[in-house]
C-alpha positions as CSV (number, residue, x, y, z in Angstrom):
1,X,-42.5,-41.7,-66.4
2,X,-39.2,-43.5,-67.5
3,X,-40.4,-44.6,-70.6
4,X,-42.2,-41.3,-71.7
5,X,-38.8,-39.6,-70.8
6,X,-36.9,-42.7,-73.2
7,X,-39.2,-42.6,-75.8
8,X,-38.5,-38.6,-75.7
9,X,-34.9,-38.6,-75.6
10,X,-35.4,-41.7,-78.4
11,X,-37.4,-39.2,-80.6
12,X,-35.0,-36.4,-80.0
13,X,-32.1,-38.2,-81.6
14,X,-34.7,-39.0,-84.9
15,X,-34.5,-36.4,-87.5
16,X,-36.7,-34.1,-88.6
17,X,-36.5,-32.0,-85.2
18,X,-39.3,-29.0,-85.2
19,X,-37.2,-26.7,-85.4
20,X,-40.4,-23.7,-85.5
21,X,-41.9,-26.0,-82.5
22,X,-38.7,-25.4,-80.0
23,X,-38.1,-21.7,-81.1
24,X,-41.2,-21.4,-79.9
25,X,-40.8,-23.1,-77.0
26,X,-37.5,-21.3,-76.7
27,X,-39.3,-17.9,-76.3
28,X,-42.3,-19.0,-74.1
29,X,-39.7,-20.7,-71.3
30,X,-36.8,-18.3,-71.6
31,X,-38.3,-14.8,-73.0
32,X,-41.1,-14.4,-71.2
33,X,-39.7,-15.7,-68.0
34,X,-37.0,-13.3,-67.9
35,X,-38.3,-10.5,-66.1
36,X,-39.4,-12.7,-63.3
37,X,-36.1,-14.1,-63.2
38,X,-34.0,-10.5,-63.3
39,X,-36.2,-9.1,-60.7
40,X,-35.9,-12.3,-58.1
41,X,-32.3,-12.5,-59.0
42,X,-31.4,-9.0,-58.0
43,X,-33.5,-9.0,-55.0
44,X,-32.2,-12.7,-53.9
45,X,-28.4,-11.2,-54.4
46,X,-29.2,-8.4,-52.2
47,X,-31.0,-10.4,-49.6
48,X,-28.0,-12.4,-49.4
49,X,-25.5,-9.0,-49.6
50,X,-27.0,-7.7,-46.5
51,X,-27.8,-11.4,-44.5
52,X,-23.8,-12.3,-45.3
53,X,-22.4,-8.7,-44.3
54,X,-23.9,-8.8,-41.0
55,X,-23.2,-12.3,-40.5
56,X,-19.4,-11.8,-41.3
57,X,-18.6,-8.8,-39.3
58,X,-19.1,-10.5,-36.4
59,X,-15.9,-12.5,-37.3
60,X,-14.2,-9.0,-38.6
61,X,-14.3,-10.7,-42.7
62,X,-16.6,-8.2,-44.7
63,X,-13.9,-8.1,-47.2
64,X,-15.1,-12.0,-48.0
65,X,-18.4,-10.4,-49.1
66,X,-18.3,-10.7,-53.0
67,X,-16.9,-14.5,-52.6
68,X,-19.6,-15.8,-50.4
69,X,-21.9,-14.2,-52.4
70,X,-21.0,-15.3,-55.6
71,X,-20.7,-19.1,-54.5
72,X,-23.6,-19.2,-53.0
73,X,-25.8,-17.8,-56.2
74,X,-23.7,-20.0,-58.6
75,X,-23.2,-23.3,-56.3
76,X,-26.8,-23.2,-55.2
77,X,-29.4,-20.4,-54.8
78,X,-29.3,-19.6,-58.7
79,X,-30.2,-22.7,-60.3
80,X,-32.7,-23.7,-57.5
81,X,-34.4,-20.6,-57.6
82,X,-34.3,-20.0,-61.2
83,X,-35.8,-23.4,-62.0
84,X,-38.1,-23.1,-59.2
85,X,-39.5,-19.9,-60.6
86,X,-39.8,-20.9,-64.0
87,X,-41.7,-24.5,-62.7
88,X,-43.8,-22.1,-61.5
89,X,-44.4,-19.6,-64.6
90,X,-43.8,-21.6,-67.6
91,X,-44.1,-24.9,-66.1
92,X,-47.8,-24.6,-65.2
93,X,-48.6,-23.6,-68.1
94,X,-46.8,-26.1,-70.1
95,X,-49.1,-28.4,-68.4
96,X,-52.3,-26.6,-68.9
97,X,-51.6,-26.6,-72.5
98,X,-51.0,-30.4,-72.8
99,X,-53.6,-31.0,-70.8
100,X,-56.0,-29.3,-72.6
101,X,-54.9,-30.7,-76.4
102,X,-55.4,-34.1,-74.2
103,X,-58.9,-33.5,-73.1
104,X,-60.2,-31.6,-76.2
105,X,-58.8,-34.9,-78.7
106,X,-56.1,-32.3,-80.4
107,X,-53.2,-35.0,-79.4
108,X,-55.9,-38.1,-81.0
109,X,-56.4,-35.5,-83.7
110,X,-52.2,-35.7,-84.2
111,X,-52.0,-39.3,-84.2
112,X,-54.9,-39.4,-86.7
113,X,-53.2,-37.4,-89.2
114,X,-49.6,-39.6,-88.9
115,X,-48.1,-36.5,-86.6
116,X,-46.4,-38.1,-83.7
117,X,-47.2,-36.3,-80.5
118,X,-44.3,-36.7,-78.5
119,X,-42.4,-35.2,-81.3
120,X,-44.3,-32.8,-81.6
121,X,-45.0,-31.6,-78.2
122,X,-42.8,-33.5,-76.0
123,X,-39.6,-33.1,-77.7
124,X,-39.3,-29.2,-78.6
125,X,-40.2,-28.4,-74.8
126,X,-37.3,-30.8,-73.5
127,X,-34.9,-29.5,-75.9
128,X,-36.3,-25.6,-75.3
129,X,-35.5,-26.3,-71.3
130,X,-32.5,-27.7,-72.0
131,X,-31.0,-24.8,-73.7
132,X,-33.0,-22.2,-71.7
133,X,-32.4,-23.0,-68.2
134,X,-28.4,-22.7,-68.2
135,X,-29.1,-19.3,-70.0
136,X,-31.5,-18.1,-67.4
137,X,-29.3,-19.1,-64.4
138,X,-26.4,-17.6,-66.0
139,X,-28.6,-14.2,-66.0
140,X,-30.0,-15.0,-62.8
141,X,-26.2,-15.3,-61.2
142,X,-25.3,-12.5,-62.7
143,X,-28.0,-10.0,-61.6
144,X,-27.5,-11.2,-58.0
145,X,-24.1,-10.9,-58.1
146,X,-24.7,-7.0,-58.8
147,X,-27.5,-7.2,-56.0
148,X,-25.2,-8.2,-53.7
149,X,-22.9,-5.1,-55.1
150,X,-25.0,-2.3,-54.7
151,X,-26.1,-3.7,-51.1
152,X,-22.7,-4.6,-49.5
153,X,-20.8,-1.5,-51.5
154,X,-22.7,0.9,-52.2
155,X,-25.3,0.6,-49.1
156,X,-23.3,-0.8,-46.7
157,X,-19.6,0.4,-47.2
158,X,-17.5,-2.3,-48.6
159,X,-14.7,-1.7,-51.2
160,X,-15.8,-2.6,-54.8
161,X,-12.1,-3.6,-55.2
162,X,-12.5,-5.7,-52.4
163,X,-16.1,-7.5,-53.5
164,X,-15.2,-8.3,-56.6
165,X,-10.9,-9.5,-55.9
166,X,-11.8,-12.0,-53.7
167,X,-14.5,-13.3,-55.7
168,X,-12.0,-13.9,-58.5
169,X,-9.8,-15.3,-55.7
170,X,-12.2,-17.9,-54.7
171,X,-14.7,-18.4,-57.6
172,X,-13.3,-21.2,-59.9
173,X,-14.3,-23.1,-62.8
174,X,-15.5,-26.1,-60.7
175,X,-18.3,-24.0,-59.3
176,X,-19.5,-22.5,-62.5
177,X,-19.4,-26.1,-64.1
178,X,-21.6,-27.5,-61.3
179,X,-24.2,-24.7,-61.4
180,X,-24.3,-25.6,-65.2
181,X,-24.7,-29.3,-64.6
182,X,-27.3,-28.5,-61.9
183,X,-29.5,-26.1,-64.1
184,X,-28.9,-28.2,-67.0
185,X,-30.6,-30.9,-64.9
186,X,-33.6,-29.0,-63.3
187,X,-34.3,-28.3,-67.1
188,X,-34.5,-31.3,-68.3
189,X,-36.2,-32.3,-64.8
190,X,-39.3,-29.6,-65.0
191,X,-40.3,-30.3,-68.6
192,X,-40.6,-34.2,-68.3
193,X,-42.9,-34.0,-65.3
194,X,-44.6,-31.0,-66.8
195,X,-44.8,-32.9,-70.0
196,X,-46.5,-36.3,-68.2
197,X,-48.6,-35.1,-66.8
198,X,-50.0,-32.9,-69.4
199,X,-50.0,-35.8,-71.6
200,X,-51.5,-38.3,-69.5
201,X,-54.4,-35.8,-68.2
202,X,-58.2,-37.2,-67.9
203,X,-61.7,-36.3,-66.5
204,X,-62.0,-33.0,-68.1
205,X,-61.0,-29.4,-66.8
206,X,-61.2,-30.9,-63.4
207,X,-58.1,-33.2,-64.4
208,X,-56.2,-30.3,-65.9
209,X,-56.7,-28.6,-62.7
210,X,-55.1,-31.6,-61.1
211,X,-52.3,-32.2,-63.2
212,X,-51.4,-29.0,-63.4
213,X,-50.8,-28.9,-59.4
214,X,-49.4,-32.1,-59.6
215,X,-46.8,-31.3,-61.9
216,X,-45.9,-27.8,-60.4
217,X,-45.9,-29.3,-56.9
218,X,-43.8,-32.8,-57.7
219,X,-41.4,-30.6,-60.1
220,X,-40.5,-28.2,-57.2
221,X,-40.3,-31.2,-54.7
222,X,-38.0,-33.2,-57.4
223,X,-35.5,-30.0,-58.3
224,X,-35.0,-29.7,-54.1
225,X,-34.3,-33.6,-53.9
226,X,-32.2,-34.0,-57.0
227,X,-30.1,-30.8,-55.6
228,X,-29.3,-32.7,-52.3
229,X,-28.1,-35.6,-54.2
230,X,-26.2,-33.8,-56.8
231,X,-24.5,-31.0,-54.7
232,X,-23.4,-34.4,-52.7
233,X,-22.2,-36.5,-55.7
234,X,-20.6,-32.9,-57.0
235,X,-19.0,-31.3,-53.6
């Protein structure tokens, strides 16, 4: 797996890039996995509103609300999530596809006709998750910030002023810059092992089956682990 993700990175650095290839890429990971991702976000934000308001007034600090809120959906919950919800959506299916080109002799077909597959295929999706999964956290912060709004001030009685002051107050660079790093790492992170194994797929549909879990399950497993280590290296 170290050396498909070297000779991937190696490839990406080698002109011509597919430009077409990772537009289209672009759209499949980011556009059509928006909607999942605006109606988790703003759910998960209010989850969180209503779990934190509760949880502070016992110590008399609802004004804290908005701060604790945001920190938690940029420092943590919104690049996990995000990435975990996409792994599941467009990561799949990523798979599926590559798995099926493998099976069906398209990628033999590509290597017939002097077309090198991992540019082809492996590259755009790399550099399409790359650029997509920062985006899609950024919404997915965003929307759960508001969540957490409409829950904790207009639900539950907190002052707006109040949500969002001491969110400025608290809320610094540092934590926006390691949600960045983090989702720009589960992005890279889904579509290598969503790439592998689509690549590497045998014995038929059965195997695409396979991989396909595989990939979904070790991708999910991988963003968790690599979040540990991370926040730790980051904090």
């Amino acid at each position: 797996m170290v050396i498909f993700l070297g000779s991937a990175l190696f490839y990406t650095f080698l002109p011509p890039l597919k430009w077409r290839r990772m537009i289209a890429r672009i759209h499949f990971i980011g556009a059509k996995s928006l909607l999942v991702i605006v109606v988790t976000g703003a759910f998960t934000g209010m989850v969180l509103g209503l779990q934190v308001f509760y949880t502070l007034r016992k110590f008399g600090a609802e004004g804290f609300l908005g701060s604790v809120v945001a920190l938690t959906l940029i420092r943590e919950l919104g690049p996990v999530l995000c990435a975990l919800m996409v792994t599941g959506r467009a990561g799949s299916a990523l798979t599926a596809e590559i798995g099926i080109m493998r099976i069906t002799e398209q990628i033999d077909a590509l290597d017939a006709m002097a077309l090198n597959p991992m540019r082809y295929l492996v590259v755009p999706s790399i550099l399409a998750g790359l650029i997509v999964f920062p985006l899609l956290t950024a919404i997915f912060d965003l929307v759960g910030i508001y969540g957490g709004y409409l829950v904790g001030v207009k639900l539950l009685g907190v002052a707006g002023g109040t949500y969002f002051g001491e969110m400025e107050t608290y809320v610094d660079l540092r934590d926006i810059t390691q949600g960045f790093l983090k989702s720009l790492s589960f992005g890279l992170l889904m579509t290598w092992v969503c790439c592998y194994k689509g690549f590497y797929t045998s014995h038929g549909a059965e195997g695409v089956s396979r991989a396909t879990t595989q990939a979904v399950v070790l991708s999910s497993v991988l963003i968790l682990v690599w979040d540990y280590f991370l926040g730790s290296v980051l904090l």
